[in-house]
N, CA and C atoms as an extended XYZ file, in Angstrom:
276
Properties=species:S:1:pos:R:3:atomname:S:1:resname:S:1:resid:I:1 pbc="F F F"
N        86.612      105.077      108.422 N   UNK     1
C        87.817      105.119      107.620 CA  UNK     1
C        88.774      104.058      108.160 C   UNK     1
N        89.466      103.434      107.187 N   UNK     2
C        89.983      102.152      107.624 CA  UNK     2
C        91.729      103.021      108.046 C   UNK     2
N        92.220      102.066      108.983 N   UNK     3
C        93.698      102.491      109.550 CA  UNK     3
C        94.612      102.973      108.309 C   UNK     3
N        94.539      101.967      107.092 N   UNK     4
C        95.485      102.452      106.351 CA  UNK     4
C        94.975      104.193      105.821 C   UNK     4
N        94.010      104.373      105.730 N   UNK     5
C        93.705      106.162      105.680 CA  UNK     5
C        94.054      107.045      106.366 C   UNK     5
N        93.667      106.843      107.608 N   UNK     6
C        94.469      107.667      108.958 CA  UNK     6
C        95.583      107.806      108.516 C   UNK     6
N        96.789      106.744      108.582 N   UNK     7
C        97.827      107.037      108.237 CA  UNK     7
C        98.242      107.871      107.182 C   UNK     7
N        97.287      107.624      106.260 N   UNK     8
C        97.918      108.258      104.142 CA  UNK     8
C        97.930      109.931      105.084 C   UNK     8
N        96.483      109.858      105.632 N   UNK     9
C        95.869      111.857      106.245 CA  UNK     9
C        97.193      112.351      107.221 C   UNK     9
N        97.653      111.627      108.312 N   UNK    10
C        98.178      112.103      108.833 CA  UNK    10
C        99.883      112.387      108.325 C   UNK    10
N       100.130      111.571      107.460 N   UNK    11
C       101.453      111.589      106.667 CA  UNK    11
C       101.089      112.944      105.806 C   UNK    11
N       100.192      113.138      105.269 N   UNK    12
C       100.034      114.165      104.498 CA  UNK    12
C       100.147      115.549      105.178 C   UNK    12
N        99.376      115.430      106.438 N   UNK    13
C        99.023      116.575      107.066 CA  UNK    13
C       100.176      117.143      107.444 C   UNK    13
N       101.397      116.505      108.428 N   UNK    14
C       102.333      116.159      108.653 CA  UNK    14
C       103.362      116.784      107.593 C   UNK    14
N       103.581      116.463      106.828 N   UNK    15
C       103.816      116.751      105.334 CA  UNK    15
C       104.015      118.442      105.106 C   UNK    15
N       102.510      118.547      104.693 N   UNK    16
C       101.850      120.134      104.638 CA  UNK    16
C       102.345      121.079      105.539 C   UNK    16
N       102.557      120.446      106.580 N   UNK    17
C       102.516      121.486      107.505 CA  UNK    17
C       104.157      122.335      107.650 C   UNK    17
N       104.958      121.970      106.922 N   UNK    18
C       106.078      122.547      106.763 CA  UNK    18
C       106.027      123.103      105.919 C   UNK    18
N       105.271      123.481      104.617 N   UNK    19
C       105.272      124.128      103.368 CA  UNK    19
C       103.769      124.965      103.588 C   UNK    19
N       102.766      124.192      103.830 N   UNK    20
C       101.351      125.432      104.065 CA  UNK    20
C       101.223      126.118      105.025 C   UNK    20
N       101.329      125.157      106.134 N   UNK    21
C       100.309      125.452      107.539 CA  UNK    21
C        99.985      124.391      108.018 C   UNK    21
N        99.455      124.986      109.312 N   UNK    22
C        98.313      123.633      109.865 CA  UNK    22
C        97.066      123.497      108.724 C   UNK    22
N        97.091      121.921      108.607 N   UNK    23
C        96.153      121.434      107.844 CA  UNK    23
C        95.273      120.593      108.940 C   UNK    23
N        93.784      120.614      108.855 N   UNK    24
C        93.091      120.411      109.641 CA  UNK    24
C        92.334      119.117      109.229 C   UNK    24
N        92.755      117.653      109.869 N   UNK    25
C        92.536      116.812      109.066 CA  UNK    25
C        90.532      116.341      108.717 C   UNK    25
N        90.011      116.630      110.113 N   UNK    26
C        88.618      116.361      109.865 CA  UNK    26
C        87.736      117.244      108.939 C   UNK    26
N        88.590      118.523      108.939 N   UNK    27
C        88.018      119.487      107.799 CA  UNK    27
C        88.356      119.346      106.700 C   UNK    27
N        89.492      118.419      106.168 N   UNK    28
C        89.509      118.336      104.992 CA  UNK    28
C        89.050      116.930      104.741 C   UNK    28
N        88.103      116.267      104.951 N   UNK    29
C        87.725      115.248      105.026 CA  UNK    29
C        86.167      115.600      104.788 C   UNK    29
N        85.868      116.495      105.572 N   UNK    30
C        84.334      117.199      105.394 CA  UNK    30
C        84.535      118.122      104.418 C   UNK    30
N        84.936      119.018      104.163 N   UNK    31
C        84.900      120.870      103.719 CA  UNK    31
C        85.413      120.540      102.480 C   UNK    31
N        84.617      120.390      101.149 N   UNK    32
C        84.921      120.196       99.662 CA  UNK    32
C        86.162      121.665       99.416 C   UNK    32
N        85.224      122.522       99.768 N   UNK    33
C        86.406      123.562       99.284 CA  UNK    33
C        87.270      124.299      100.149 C   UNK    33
N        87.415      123.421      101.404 N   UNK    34
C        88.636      123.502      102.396 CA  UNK    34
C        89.828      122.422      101.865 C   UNK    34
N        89.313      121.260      101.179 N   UNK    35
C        90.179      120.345      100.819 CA  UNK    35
C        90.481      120.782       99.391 C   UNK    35
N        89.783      121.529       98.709 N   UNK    36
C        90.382      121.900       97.089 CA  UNK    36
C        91.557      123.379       97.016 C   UNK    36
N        91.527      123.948       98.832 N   UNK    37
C        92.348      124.874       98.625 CA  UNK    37
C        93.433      124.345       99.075 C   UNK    37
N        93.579      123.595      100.017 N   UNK    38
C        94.672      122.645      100.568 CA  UNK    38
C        95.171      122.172       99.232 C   UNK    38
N        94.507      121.421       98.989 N   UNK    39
C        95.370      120.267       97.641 CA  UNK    39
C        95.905      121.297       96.775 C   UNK    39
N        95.192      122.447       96.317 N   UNK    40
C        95.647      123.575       95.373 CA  UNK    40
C        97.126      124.155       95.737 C   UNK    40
N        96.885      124.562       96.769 N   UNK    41
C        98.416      124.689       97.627 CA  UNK    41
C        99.331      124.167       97.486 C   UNK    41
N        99.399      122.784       97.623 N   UNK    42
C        99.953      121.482       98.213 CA  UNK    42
C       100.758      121.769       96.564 C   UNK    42
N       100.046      121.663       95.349 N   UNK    43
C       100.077      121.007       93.672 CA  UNK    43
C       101.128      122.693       93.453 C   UNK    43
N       100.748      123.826       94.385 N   UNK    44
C       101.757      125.037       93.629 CA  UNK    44
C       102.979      125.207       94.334 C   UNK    44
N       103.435      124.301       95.474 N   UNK    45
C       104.813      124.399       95.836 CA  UNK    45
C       105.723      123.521       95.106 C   UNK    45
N       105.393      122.472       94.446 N   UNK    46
C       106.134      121.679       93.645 CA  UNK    46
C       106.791      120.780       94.268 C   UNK    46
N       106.791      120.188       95.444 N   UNK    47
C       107.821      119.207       96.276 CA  UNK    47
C       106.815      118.141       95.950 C   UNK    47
N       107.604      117.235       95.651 N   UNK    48
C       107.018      116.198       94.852 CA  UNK    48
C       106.581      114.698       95.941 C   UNK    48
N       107.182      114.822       96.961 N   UNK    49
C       106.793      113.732       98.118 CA  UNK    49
C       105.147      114.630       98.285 C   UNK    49
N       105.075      116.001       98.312 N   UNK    50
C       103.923      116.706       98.861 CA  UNK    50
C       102.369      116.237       97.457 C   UNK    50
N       102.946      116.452       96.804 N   UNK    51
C       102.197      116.146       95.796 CA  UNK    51
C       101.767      114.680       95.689 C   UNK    51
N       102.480      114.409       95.847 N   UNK    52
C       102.237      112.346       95.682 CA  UNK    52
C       100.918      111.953       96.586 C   UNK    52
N       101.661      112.402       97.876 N   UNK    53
C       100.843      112.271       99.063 CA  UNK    53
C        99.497      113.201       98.939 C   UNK    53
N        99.409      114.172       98.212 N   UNK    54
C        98.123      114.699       97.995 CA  UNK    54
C        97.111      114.102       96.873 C   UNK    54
N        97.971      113.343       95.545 N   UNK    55
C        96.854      113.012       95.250 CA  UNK    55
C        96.588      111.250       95.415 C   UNK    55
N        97.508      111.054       96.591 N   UNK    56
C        96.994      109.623       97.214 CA  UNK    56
C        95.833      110.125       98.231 C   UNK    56
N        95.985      110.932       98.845 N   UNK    57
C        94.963      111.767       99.501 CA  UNK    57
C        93.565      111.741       99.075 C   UNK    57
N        93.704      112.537       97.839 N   UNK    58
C        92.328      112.898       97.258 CA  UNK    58
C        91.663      111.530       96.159 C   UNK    58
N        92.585      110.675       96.228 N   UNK    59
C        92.330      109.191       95.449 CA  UNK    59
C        91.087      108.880       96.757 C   UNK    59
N        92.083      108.551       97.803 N   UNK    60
C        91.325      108.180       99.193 CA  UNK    60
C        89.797      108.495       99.394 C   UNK    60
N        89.985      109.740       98.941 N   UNK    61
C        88.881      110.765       99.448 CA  UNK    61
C        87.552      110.371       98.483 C   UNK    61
N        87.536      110.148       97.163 N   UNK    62
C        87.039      110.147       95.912 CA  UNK    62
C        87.216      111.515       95.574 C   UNK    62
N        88.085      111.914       95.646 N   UNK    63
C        87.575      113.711       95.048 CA  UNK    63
C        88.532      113.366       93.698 C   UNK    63
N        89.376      112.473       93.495 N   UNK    64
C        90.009      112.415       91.551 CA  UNK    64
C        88.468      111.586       91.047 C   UNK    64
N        88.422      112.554       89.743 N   UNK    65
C        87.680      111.683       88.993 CA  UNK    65
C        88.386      111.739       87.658 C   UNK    65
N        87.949      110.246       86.950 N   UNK    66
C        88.702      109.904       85.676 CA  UNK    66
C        87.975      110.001       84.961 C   UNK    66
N        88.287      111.041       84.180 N   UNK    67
C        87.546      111.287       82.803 CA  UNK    67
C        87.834      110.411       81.610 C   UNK    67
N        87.015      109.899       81.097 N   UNK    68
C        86.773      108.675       79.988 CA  UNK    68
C        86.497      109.259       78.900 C   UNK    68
N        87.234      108.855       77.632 N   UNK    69
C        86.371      109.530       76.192 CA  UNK    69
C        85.407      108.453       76.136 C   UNK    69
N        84.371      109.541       75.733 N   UNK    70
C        83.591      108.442       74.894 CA  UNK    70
C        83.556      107.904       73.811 C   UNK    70
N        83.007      107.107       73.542 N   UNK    71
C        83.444      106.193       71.897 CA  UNK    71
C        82.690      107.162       70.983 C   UNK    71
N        82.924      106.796       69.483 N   UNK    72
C        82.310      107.406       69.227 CA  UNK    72
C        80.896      107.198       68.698 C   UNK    72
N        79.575      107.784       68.123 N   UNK    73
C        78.543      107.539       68.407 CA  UNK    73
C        78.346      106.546       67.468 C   UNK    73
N        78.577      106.502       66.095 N   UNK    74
C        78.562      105.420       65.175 CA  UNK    74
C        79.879      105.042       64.557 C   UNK    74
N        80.343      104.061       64.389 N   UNK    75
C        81.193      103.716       63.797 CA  UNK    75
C        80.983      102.834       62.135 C   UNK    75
N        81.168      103.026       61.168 N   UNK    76
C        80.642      102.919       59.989 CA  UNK    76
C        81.622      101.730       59.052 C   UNK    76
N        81.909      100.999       59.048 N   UNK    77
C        83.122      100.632       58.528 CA  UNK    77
C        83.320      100.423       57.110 C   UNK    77
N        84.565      100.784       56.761 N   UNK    78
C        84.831      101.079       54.879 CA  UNK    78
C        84.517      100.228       54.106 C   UNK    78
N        83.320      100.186       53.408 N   UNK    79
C        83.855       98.879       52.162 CA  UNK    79
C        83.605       99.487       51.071 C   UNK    79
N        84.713       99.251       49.956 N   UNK    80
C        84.511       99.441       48.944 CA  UNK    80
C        83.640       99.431       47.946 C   UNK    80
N        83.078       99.998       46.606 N   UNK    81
C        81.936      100.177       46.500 CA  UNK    81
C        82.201       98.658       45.666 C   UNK    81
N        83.119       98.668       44.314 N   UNK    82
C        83.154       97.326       43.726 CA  UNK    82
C        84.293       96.552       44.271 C   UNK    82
N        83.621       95.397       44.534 N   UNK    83
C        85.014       94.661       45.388 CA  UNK    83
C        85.742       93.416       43.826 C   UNK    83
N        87.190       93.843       44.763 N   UNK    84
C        88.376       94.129       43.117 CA  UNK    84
C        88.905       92.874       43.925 C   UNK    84
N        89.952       91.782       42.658 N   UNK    85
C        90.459       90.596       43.523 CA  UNK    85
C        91.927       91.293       43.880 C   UNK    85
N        92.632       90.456       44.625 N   UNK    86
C        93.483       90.590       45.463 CA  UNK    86
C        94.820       90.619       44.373 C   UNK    86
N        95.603       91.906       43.981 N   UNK    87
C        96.314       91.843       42.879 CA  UNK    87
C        97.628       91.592       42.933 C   UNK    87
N        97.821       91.928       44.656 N   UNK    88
C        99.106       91.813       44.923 CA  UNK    88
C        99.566       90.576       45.427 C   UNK    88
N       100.735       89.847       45.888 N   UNK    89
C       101.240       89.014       46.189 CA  UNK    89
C       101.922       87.336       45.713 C   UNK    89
N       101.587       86.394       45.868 N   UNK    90
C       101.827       84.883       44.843 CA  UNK    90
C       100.410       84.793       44.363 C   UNK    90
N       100.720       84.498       42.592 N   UNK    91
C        99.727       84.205       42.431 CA  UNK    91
C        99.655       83.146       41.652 C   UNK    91
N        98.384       82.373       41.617 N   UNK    92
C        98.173       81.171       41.535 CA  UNK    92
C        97.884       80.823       40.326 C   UNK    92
């Protein structure tokens, strides 16, 4: 983990620990659902520095994933059945 991570974890932990508890940084780094009860925590006190820092956290971590629509499967495009001239505008 590169220095700038340490820092994001320990700002966070740091953080937490006035509103949760001790947060245990190598366990939430390992423990999927040691880190989804933490962050859960973190998202129901509402302090918004806490939150930021959690989901810069879990950015860090890969645990956000971005859900994408998908396109859709065919796209069909309109054409008219008899094609009519152009009635509106200057005409010539």
């Amino acid at each position: 983990m590169e220095n700038q991570g340490l820092v994001l974890l320990s700002k966070f932990s740091v953080s937490a620990r006035r509103l949760i508890g001790v947060v245990n940084p190598a366990r939430l780094i390992k423990d999927s659902e040691y880190s989804a009860q933490i962050f859960q925590k973190a998202s129901e006190f509402g302090d918004e520095e806490l939150i930021m820092l959690s989901l810069e956290v879990q950015n860090m971590l890969g645990l956000m994933s971005i859900n994408t629509i998908s396109p859709p499967e065919k796209v069909v495009p309109f054409k008219p059945d008899v094609e009519q001239k152009y009635m509106f505008g200057a005409r010539s």
